[in-house]
C-alpha positions as MATLAB code, in Angstrom:
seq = 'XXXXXXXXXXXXXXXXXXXXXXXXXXXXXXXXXXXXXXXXXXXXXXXXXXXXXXXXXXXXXXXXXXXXXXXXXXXXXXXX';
ca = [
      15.880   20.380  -13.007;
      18.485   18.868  -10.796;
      17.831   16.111   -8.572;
      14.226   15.712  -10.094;
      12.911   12.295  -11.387;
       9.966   11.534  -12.510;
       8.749    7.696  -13.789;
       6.317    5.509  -14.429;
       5.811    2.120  -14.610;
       2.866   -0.965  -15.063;
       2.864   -4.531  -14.173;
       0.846   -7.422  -14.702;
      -0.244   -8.835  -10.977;
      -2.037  -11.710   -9.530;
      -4.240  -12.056   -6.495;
      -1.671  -12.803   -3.208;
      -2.765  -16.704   -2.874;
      -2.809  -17.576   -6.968;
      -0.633  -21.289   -7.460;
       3.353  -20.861   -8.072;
       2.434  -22.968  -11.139;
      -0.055  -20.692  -12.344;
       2.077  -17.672  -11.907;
       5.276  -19.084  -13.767;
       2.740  -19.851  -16.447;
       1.391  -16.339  -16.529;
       5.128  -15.055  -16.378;
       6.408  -17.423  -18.913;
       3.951  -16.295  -21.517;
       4.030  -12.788  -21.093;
       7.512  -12.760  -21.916;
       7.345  -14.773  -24.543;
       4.498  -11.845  -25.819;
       7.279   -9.413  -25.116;
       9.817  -11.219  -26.949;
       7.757  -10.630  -30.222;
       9.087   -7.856  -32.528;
       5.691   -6.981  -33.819;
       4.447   -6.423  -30.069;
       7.169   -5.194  -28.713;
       7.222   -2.292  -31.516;
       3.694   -1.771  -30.362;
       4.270   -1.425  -26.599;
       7.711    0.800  -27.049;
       5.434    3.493  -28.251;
       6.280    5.997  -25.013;
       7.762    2.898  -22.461;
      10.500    0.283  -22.948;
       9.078   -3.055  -22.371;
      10.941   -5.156  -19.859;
      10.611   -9.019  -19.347;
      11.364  -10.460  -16.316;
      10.527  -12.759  -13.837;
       8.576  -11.797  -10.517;
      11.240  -11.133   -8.120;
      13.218   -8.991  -10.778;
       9.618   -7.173  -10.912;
       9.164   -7.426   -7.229;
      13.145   -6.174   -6.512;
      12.683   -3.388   -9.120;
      13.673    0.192   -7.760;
       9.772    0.927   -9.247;
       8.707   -1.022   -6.241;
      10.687    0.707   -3.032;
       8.610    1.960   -0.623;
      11.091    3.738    1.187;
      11.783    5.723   -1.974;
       8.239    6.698   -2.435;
       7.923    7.294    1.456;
       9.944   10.501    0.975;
       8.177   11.899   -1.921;
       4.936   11.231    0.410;
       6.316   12.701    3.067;
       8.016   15.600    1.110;
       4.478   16.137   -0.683;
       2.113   16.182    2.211;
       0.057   13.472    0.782;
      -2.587   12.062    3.199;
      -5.213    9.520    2.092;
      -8.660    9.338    1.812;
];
């Protein structure tokens, strides 16, 4: 269908106030989890895996809110 997209993503997050130090650590071996063949294979079943560091997951088209404003809009959605 034209102009139709449809995606999905996860993401491993920390509460807002967690250390810098802990958070590189957390980052650092995630990816180095994601750099192993054996898991990788596991995780591609249905989803690429993508390493990266918080502000490439934080800058990530996934995370626009102005993008998913007009699909809110569009949709009608009100919360709970």
């Amino acid at each position: 269908m034209p102009g139709f997209e449809a995606s999905g993503f996860q993401g491993i997050v920390a509460p807002r106030n967690t250390s810098a130090r802990v958070v590189e650590r957390l980052n650092s071996e995630i990816n180095a989890g994601l750099a192993d063949p054996k898991l990788r294979a596991r995780l591609e079943v249905g989803g690429t895996p993508i390493s990266g560091s918080p502000a490439d997951f934080a800058s990530s088209s996934l995370m626009k809110p102005e993008k998913w404003a007009k699909v809110i809009k569009f949709a009608n959605i009100k919360s709970d």
